[in-house]
MIMARMAR-594932 format. One record per residue (C-alpha): residue number from 1; x, y, z; residue in three letters. Coordinates in pm, whole numbers, plus 32768, in hexadecimal, padded with zeros to 4 digits. Layout:
// MIMARMAR-594932
 seq east north   up type
 NUM    X     Y    Z  ALA
...
// end
This chain:
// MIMARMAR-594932
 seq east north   up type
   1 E6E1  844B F965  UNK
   2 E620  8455 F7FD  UNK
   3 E5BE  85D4 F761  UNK
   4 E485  85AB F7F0  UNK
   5 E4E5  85A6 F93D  UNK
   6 E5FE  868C F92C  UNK
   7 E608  8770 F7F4  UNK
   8 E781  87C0 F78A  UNK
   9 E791  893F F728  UNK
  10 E6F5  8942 F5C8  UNK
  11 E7FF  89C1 F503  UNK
  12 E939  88EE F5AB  UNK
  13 E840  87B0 F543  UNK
  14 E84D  8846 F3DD  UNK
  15 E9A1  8878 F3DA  UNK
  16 E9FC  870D F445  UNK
  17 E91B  8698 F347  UNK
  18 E9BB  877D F220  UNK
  19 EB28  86EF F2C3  UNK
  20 EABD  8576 F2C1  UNK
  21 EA27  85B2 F12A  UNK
  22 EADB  86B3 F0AA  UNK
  23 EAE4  8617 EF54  UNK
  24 E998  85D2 EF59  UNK
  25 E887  8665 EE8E  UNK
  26 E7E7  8763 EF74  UNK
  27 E6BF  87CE EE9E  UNK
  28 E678  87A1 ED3A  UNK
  29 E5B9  88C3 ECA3  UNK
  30 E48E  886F EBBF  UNK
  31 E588  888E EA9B  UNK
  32 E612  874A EAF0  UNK
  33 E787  8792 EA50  UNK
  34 E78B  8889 EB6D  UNK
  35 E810  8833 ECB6  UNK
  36 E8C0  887F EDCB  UNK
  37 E974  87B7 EEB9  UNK
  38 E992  87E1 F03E  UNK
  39 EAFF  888F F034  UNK
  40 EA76  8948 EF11  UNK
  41 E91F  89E2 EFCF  UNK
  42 E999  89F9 F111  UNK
  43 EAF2  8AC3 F06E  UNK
  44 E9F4  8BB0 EFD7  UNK
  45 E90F  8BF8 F0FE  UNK
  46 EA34  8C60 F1E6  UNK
  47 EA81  8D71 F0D3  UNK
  48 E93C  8DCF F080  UNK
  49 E942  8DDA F227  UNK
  50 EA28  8EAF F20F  UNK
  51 E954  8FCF F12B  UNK
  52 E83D  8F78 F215  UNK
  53 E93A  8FE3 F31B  UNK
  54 E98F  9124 F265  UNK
  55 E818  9182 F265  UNK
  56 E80C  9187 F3CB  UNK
  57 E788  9019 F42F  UNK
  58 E7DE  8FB7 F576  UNK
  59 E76D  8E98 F651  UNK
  60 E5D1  8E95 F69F  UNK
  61 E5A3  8F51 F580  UNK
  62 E470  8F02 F475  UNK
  63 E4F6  8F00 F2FD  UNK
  64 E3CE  8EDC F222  UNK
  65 E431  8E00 F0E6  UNK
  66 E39A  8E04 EF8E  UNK
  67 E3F0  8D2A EE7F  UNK
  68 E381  8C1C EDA1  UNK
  69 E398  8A9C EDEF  UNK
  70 E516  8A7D EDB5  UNK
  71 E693  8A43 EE40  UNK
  72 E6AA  8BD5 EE65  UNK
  73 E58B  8BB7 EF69  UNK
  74 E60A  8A7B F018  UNK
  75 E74B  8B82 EFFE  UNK
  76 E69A  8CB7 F09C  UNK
  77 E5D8  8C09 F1B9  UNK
  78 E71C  8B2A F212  UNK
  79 E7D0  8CA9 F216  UNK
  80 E6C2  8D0D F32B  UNK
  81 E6F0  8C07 F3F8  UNK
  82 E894  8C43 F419  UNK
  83 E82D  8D64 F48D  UNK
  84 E76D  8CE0 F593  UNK
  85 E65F  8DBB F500  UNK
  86 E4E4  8D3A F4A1  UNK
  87 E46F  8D27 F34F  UNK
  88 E303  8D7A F2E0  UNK
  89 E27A  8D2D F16A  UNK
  90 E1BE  8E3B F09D  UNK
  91 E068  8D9A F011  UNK
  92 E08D  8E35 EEB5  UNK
  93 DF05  8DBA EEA9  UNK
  94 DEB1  8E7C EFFF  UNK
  95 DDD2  8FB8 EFC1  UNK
  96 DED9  90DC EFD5  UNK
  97 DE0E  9158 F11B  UNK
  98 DE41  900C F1CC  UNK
  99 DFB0  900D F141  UNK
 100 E00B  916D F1C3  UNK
 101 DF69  90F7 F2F7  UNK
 102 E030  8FD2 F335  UNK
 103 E18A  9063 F2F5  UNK
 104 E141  917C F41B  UNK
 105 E0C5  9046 F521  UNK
 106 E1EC  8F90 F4CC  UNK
 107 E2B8  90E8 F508  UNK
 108 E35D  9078 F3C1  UNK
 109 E4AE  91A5 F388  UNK
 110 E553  90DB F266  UNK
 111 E4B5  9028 F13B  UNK
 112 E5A5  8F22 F05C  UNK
 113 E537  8EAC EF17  UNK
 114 E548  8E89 EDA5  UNK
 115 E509  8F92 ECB9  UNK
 116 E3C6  8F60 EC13  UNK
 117 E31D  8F02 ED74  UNK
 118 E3BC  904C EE26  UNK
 119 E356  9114 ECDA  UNK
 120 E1E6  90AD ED1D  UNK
 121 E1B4  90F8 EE93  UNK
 122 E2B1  924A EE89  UNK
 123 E18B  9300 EEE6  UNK
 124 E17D  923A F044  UNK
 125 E2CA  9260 F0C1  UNK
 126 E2C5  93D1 F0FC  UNK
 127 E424  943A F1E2  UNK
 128 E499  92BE F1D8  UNK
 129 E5FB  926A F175  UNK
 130 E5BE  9194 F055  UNK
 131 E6AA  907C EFD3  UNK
 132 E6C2  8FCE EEB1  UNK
 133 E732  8E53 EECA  UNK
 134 E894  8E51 EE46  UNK
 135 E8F4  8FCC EE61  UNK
 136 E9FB  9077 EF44  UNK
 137 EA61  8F1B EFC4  UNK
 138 EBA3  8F1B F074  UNK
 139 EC7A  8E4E F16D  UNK
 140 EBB2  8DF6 F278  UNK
 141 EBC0  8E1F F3D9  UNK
 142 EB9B  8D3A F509  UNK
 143 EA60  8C5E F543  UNK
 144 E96F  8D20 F62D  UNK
 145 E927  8C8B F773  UNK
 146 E7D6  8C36 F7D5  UNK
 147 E6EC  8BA2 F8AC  UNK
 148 E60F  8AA9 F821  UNK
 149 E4F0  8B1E F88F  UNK
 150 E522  8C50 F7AE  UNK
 151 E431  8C30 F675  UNK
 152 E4BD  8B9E F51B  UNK
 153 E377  8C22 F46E  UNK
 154 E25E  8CED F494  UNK
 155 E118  8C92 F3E5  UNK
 156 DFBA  8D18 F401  UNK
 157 DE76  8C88 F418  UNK
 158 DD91  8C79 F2D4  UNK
 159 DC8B  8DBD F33D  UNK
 160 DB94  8CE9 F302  UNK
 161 DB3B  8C9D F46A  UNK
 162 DB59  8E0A F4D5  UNK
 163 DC91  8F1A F4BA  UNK
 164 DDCF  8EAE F448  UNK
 165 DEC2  8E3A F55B  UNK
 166 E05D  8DDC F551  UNK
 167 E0CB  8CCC F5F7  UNK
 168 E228  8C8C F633  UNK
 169 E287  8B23 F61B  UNK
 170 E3D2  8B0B F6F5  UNK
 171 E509  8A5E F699  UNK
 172 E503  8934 F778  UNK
 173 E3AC  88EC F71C  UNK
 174 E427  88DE F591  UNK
 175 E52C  8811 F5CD  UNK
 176 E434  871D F68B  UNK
 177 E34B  8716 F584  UNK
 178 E449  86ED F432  UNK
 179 E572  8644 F505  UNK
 180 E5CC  84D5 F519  UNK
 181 E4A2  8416 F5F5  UNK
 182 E396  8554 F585  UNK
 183 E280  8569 F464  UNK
 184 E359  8498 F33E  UNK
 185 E38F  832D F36B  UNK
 186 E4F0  829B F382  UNK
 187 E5A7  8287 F23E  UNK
 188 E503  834F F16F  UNK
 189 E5C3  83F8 F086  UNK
 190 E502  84FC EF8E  UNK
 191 E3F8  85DC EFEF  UNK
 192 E33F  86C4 EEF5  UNK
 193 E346  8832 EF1E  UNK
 194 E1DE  8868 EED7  UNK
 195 E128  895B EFD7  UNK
 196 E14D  8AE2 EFBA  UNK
 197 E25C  8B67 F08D  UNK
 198 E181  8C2D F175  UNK
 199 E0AE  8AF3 F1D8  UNK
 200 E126  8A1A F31E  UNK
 201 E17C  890E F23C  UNK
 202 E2B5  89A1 F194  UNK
 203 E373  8978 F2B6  UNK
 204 E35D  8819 F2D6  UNK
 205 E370  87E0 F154  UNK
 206 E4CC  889E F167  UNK
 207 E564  8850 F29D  UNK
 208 E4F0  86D4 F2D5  UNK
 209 E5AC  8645 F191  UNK
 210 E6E4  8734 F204  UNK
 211 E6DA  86C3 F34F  UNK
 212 E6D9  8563 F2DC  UNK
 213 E7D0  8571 F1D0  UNK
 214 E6BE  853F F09B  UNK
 215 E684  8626 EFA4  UNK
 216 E583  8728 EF6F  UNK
 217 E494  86E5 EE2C  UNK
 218 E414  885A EDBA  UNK
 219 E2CA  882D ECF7  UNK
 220 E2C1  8923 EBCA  UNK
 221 E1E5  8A42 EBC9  UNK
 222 E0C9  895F EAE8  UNK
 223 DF7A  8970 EB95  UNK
 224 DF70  8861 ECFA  UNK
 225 DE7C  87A5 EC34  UNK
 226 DE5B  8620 EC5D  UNK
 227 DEF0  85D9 EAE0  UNK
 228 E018  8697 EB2B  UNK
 229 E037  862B EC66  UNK
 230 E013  84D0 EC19  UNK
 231 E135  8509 EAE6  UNK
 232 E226  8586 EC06  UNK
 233 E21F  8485 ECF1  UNK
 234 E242  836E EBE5  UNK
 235 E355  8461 EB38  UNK
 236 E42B  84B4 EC76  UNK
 237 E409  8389 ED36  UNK
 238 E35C  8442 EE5D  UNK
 239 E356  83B1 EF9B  UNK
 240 E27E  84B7 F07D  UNK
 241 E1C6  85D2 F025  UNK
 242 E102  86B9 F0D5  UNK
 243 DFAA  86C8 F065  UNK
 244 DE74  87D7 F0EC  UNK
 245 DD3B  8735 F130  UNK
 246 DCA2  87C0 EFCB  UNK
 247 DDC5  8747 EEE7  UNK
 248 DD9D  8609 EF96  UNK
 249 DC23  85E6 EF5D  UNK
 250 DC5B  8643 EDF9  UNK
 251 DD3F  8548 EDAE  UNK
 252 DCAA  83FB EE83  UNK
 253 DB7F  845D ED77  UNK
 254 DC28  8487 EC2F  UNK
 255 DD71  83F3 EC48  UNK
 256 DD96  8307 ED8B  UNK
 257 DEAC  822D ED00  UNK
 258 DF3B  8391 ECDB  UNK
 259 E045  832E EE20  UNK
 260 E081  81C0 EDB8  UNK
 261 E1FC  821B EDFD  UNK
 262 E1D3  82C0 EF16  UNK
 263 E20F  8234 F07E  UNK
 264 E176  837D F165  UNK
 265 E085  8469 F113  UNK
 266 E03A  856A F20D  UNK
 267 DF05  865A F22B  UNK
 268 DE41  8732 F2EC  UNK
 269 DDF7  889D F2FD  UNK
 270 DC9F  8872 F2CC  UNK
 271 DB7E  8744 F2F6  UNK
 272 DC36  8600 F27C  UNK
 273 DB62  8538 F163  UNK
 274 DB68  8424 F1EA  UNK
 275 DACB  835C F0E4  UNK
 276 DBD4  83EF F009  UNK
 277 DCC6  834A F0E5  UNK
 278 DC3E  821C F0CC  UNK
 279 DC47  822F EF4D  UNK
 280 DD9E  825E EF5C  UNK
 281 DE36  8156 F033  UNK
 282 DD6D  8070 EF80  UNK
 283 DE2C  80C3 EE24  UNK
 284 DF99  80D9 EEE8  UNK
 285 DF92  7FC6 EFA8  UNK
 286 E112  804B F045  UNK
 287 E074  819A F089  UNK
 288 E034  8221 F1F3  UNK
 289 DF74  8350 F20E  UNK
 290 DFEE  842F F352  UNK
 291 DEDC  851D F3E4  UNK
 292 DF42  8668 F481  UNK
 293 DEC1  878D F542  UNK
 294 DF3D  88D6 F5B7  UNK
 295 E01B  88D4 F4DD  UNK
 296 DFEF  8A8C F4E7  UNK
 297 DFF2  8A78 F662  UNK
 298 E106  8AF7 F740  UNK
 299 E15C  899D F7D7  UNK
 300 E162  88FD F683  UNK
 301 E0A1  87CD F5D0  UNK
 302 E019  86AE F69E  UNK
 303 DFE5  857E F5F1  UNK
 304 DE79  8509 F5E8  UNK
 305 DEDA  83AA F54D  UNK
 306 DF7A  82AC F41E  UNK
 307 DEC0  81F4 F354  UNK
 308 DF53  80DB F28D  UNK
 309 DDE7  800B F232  UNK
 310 DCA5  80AB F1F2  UNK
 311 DBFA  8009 F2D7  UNK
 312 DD05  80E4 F3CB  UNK
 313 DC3D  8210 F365  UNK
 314 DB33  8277 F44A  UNK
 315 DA25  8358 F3F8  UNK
 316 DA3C  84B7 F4B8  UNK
 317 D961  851A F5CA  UNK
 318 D844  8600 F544  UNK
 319 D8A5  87AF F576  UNK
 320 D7FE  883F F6B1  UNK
 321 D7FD  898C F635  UNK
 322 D711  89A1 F565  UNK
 323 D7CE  8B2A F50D  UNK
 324 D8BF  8A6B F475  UNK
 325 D8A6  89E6 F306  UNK
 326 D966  8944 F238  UNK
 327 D984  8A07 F0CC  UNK
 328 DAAB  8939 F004  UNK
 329 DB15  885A F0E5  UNK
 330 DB82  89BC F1D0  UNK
 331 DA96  8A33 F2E3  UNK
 332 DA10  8B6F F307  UNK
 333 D943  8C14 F441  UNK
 334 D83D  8CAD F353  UNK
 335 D805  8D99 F46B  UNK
 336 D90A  8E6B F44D  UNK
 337 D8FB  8E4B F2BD  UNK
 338 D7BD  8F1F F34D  UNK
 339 D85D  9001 F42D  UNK
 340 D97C  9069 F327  UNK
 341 D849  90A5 F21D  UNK
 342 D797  915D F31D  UNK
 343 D8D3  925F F30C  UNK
 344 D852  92E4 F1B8  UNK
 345 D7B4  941F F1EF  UNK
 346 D68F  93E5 F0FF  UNK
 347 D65B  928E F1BA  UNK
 348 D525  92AC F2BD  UNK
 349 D51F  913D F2FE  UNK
 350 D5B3  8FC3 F28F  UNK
 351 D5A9  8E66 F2B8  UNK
 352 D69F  8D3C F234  UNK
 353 D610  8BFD F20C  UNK
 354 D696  8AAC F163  UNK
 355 D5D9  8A6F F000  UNK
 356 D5E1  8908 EF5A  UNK
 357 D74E  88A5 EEA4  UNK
 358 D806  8933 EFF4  UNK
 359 D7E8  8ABC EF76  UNK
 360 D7AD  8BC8 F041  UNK
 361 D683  8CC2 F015  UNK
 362 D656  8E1C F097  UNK
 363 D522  8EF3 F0CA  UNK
 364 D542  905D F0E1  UNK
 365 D442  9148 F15F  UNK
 366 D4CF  92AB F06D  UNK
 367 D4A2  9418 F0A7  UNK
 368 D49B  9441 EF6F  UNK
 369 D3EC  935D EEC6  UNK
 370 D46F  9395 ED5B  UNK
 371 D5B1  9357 EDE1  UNK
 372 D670  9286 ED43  UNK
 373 D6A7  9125 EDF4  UNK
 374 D7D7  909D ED54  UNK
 375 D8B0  91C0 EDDC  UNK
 376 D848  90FA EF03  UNK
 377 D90B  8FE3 EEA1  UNK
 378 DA27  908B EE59  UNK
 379 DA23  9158 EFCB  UNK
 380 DA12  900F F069  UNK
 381 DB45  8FAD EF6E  UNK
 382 DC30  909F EFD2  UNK
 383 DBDF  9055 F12E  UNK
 384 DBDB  8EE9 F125  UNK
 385 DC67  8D81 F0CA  UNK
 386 DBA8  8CDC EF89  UNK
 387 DB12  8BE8 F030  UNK
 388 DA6D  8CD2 F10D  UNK
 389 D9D5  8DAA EFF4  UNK
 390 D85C  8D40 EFB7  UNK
 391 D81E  8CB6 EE59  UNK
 392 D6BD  8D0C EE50  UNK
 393 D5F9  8E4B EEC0  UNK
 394 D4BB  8EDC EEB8  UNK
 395 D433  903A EF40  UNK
 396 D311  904E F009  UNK
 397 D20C  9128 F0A9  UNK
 398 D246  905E F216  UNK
 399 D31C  8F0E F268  UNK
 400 D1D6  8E19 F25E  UNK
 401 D1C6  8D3D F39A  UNK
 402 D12C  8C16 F3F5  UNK
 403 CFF9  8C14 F4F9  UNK
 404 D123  8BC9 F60A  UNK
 405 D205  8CF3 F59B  UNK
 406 D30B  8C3E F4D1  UNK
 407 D353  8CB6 F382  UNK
 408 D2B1  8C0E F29E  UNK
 409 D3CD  8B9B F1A0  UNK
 410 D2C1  8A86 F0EC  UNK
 411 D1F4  8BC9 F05B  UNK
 412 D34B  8C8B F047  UNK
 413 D3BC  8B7B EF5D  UNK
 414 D282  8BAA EE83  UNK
 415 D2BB  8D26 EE91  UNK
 416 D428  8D42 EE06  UNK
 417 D406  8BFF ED25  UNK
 418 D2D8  8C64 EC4A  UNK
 419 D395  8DF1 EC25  UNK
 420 D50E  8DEE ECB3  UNK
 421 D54B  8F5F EC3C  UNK
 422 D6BF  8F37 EC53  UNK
 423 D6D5  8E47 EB41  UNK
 424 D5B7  8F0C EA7C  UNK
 425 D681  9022 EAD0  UNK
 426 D7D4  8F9D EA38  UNK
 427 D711  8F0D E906  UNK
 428 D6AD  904D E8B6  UNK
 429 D7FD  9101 E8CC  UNK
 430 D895  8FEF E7D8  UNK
 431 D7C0  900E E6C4  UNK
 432 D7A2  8F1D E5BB  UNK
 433 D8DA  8DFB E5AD  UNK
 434 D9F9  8EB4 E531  UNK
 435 DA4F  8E36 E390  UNK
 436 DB4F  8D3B E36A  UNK
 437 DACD  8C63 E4A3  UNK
 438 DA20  8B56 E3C8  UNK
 439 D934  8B27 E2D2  UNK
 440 D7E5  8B5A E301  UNK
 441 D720  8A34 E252  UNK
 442 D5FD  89A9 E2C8  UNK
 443 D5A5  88C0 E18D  UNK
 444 D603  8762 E10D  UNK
 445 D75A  86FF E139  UNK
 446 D84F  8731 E022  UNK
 447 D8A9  8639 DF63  UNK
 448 D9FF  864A DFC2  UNK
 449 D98F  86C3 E151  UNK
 450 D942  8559 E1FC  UNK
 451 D90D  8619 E328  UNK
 452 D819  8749 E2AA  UNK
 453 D7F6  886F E369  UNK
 454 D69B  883B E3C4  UNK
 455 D6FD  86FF E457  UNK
 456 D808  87AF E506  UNK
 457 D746  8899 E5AA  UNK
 458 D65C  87BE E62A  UNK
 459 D772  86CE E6E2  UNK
 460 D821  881F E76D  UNK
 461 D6BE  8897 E7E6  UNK
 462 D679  8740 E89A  UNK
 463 D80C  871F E945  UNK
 464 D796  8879 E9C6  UNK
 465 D666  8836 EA54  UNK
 466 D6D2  86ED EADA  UNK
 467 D81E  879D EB5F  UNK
 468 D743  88D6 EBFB  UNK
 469 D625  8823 EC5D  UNK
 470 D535  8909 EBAF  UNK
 471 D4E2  89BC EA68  UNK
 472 D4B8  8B10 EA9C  UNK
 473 D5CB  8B97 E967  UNK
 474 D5D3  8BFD E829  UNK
 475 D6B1  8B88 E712  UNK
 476 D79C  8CC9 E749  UNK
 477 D796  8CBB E8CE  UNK
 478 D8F1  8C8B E945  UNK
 479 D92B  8B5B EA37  UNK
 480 D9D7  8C09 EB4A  UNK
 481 D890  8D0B EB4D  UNK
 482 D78D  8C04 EB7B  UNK
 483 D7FB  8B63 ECAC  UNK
 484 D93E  8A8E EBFA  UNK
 485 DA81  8A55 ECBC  UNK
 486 DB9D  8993 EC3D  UNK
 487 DB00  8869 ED2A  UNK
 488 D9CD  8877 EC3B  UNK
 489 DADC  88A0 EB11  UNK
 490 DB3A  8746 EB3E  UNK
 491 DA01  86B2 EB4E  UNK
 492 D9D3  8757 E9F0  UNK
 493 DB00  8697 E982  UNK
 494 DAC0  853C E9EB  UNK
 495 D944  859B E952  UNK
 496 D9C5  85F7 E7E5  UNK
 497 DAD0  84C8 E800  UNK
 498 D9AC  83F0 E810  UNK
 499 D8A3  8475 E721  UNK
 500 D9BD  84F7 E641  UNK
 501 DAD5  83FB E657  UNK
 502 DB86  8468 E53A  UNK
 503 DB55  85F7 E56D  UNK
 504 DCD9  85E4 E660  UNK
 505 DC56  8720 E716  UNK
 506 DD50  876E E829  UNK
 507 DD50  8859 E940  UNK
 508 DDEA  894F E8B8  UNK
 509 DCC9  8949 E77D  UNK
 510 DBCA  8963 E861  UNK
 511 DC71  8AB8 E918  UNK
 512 DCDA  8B36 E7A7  UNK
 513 DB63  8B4E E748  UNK
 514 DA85  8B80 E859  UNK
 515 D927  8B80 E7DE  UNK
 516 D84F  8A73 E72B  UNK
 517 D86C  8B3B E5DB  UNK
 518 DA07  8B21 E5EC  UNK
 519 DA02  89D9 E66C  UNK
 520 D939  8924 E560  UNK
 521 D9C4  8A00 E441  UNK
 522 DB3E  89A0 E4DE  UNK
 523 DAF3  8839 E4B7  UNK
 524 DA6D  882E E382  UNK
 525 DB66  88FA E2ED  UNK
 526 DC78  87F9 E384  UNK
 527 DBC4  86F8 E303  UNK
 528 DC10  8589 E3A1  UNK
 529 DD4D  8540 E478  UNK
 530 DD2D  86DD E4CB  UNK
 531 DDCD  86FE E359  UNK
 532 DF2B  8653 E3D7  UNK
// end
């Protein structure tokens, strides 16, 4: 019978995999002279099994692992697994609240990781054993017995729907989902490490190319931007990669011959672009794009569909619930964005509405009025995921409602638009630009300045306002604080590559200096060709 039908124990499949290739190259880290091969990892995760042992892990227990994209973690969560033990990632991006959270649900006793990422969440781990990857590794024991219905990982769902949940993803349904006949298509042979290792993906981006006897691709710690992304593919030779319904979007926009190489790309976790989709399989003609869902759920993903042709791709039915939004490509019941505001003691009443360019906004009925509103923001921040966090607010004497009781977002949207008193808030704590950002020149162009700063400014102001779909900033108003998100980021880009062809602002330029000010004075300082 095939894996699907009846799932060998998940870590005997491995095993036979790392006997069949043991000279293989198991993973390659994003330093491409690293490596290791199968004999190699697997050699190192029954000793670092073995410290894991020492700890106190037994069989059922919940190991939560924290370390970058790299062999050492494909080490650590292959360690767990021996053990017949779960593993659960650490979101180093989760509010510490949610994080603290999440390690009690999962009844998490041990935590295994690499120095700098332990170093950062010591505060969380209270009377855990902690382990570092690599230390007090021994000779190790026996491989644990285990049903496969135990769980191989525990993940939890995003808070943005309501309270954080685990969800233990059991063995057999792993070895369903990355094993020969599951997600991948035959023969394919390397799959990028891309996702974070506490999202759903992770598992099948490290066990599927195991399983299969390919090699795992780890993407370096550079920003998951289509550029980089693109560079990767083309670089490694990818075959499949995992890609969350907001990467995806960003690059069937900006870069959709970005997976030319490819042969799968699989997504979900979110609304699926589908026009994005489209754009994609139309610039890789070889390219199928997978669908999944509940991929966080206990049973494991389902697949929803492949598309190999855009005219495969179907648009989606239309979201009942109208509770539900979609903010970046994630959705979010704004409801009990509401109810978790409504915690604040100086809150008396709220209301979450979508605003134009997919942001959130929140009204808040204060106690105290001269309270500030942007500590808001941050309460919400420590209590929240990102995309959950409204982007604009605005205080009022009463929610205003329409003659049928609604709220009324259209006069909301005027409200917080024509005064949001977060950003006028934040503007005023900066100050003026800091010295050193730029120059500040608003004449002719120099004689030996072809760009000018005035000229400058104005093309940054315009990729902003076409980016943000509205005008309301100031020349030292930082992106992020007017409503920016690295989605809007790259519309920026592909706005200054065309008005400014020659300027070779990058992604990395555009994070560097934030506001219009920096911006314009960055690229005229370069000069053409970014100064290179």
């Amino acid at each position: 019978m095939s894996a699907l039908n009846a799932p060998a124990e998940l870590w005997a499949s491995l095993e036979a995999a790392a006997r069949t290739n043991a000279d293989a190259v198991a993973v390659r880290d994003a330093d491409t002279a690293r490596t290791m091969t199968y004999r190699e990892l697997f050699t190192a995760a029954a000793a670092q099994s073995a410290a894991l042992s020492a700890a106190g892990v037994t069989s059922g227990d919940v190991v939560a692992v924290t370390a970058r994209r790299s062999p050492r973690e494909v080490i650590a969560v292959l360690a767990v697994l021996r053990l017949g033990a779960a593993y659960s990632g650490i979101d180093p991006d989760l509010p510490r609240v949610l994080a603290a959270d999440a390690l009690d649900r999962a009844g998490v006793r041990v935590v295994l990781g690499d120095g700098p990422r332990l170093a950062a969440f010591a505060e969380l781990f209270g009377p855990r054993r902690v382990v570092r990857i690599g230390d007090g590794i021994g000779e190790a024991g026996p491989v644990a017995a285990v049903s496969p219905h135990a769980a191989a990982c525990v993940v939890f769902t995003s808070g943005a729907l309501g309270p954080v949940e685990a969800v233990r993803i059991d063995r057999a349904s792993i070895t369903r989902l990355a094993g020969p006949g599951g997600l991948l298509h035959l023969g394919i042979a390397r799959v990028a490490r891309l996702s974070g290792l506490a999202e759903p993906a992770a598992a099948v981006e490290i066990l599927a190319p195991l399983l299969a006897g390919g090699t795992v691709e780890v993407f370096p710690g550079a920003p998951r931007d289509p550029e980089t992304v693109a560079r990767f593919v083309a670089q490694r030779r990818i075959n499949a990669l995992w890609l969350p319904a907001g990467l995806l979007r960003q690059i069937g926009e900006f870069r959709p011959d970005a997976l030319r190489s490819a042969r799968q790309a699989i997504t979900g976790g979110g609304p699926v672009p589908r026009e994005a989709v489209r754009r994609l399989l139309r610039a890789a003609p070889g390219l199928c794009v997978t669908t999944v869902a509940g991929l966080d759920e206990p049973g494991g993903a389902v697949v929803i569909g492949h598309a190999h042709h855009a005219d495969d791709v179907a648009d989606p039915p239309p979201v009942a619930d109208a509770d539900r939004v979609v903010v970046h490509d994630r959705v979010v019941h704004r409801s009990y964005v509401a109810v978790v505001l409504g915690t604040h003691p100086l809150v008396r009443d709220a209301a979450v509405t979508p605003a134009p360019g997919g942001r959130l906004l929140a009204a808040v009925v204060l106690a105290e009025p001269a309270f500030a509103v942007a500590a808001l923001r941050e309460f919400l921040a420590e209590r929240l995921p990102p995309e959950a966090v409204p982007e604009l607010w605005v205080a009022v004497d009463a929610v205003p409602r329409t003659v049928t009781g609604s709220v009324d977002t259209e006069r909301l949207v005027d409200l917080a638009t024509a005064a949001d008193p977060v950003r006028r808030l934040a503007r005023g704590r900066r100050g003026p630009a800091p010295a050193g950002t730029g120059p500040d020149r608003t004449g002719e162009p120099d004689a030996g300045d072809p760009l000018g700063a005035e000229h400058a400014e104005r093309v940054v102001r315009a990729a902003w306002q076409k980016a943000l779909g509205h005008d309301d900033f100031g020349r030292d108003d930082e992106f992020f604080d007017v409503g920016g998100t690295s989605v809007h980021l790259l519309e920026v880009r592909a706005q200054l590559r065309l008005r400014l062809p020659s300027a070779r602002v990058g992604i990395d330029d555009l994070y560097a200096h934030p506001t219009i000010a920096s911006l314009s004075g960055h690229i005229v300082a370069a000069g053409p060709d970014g100064g290179r």
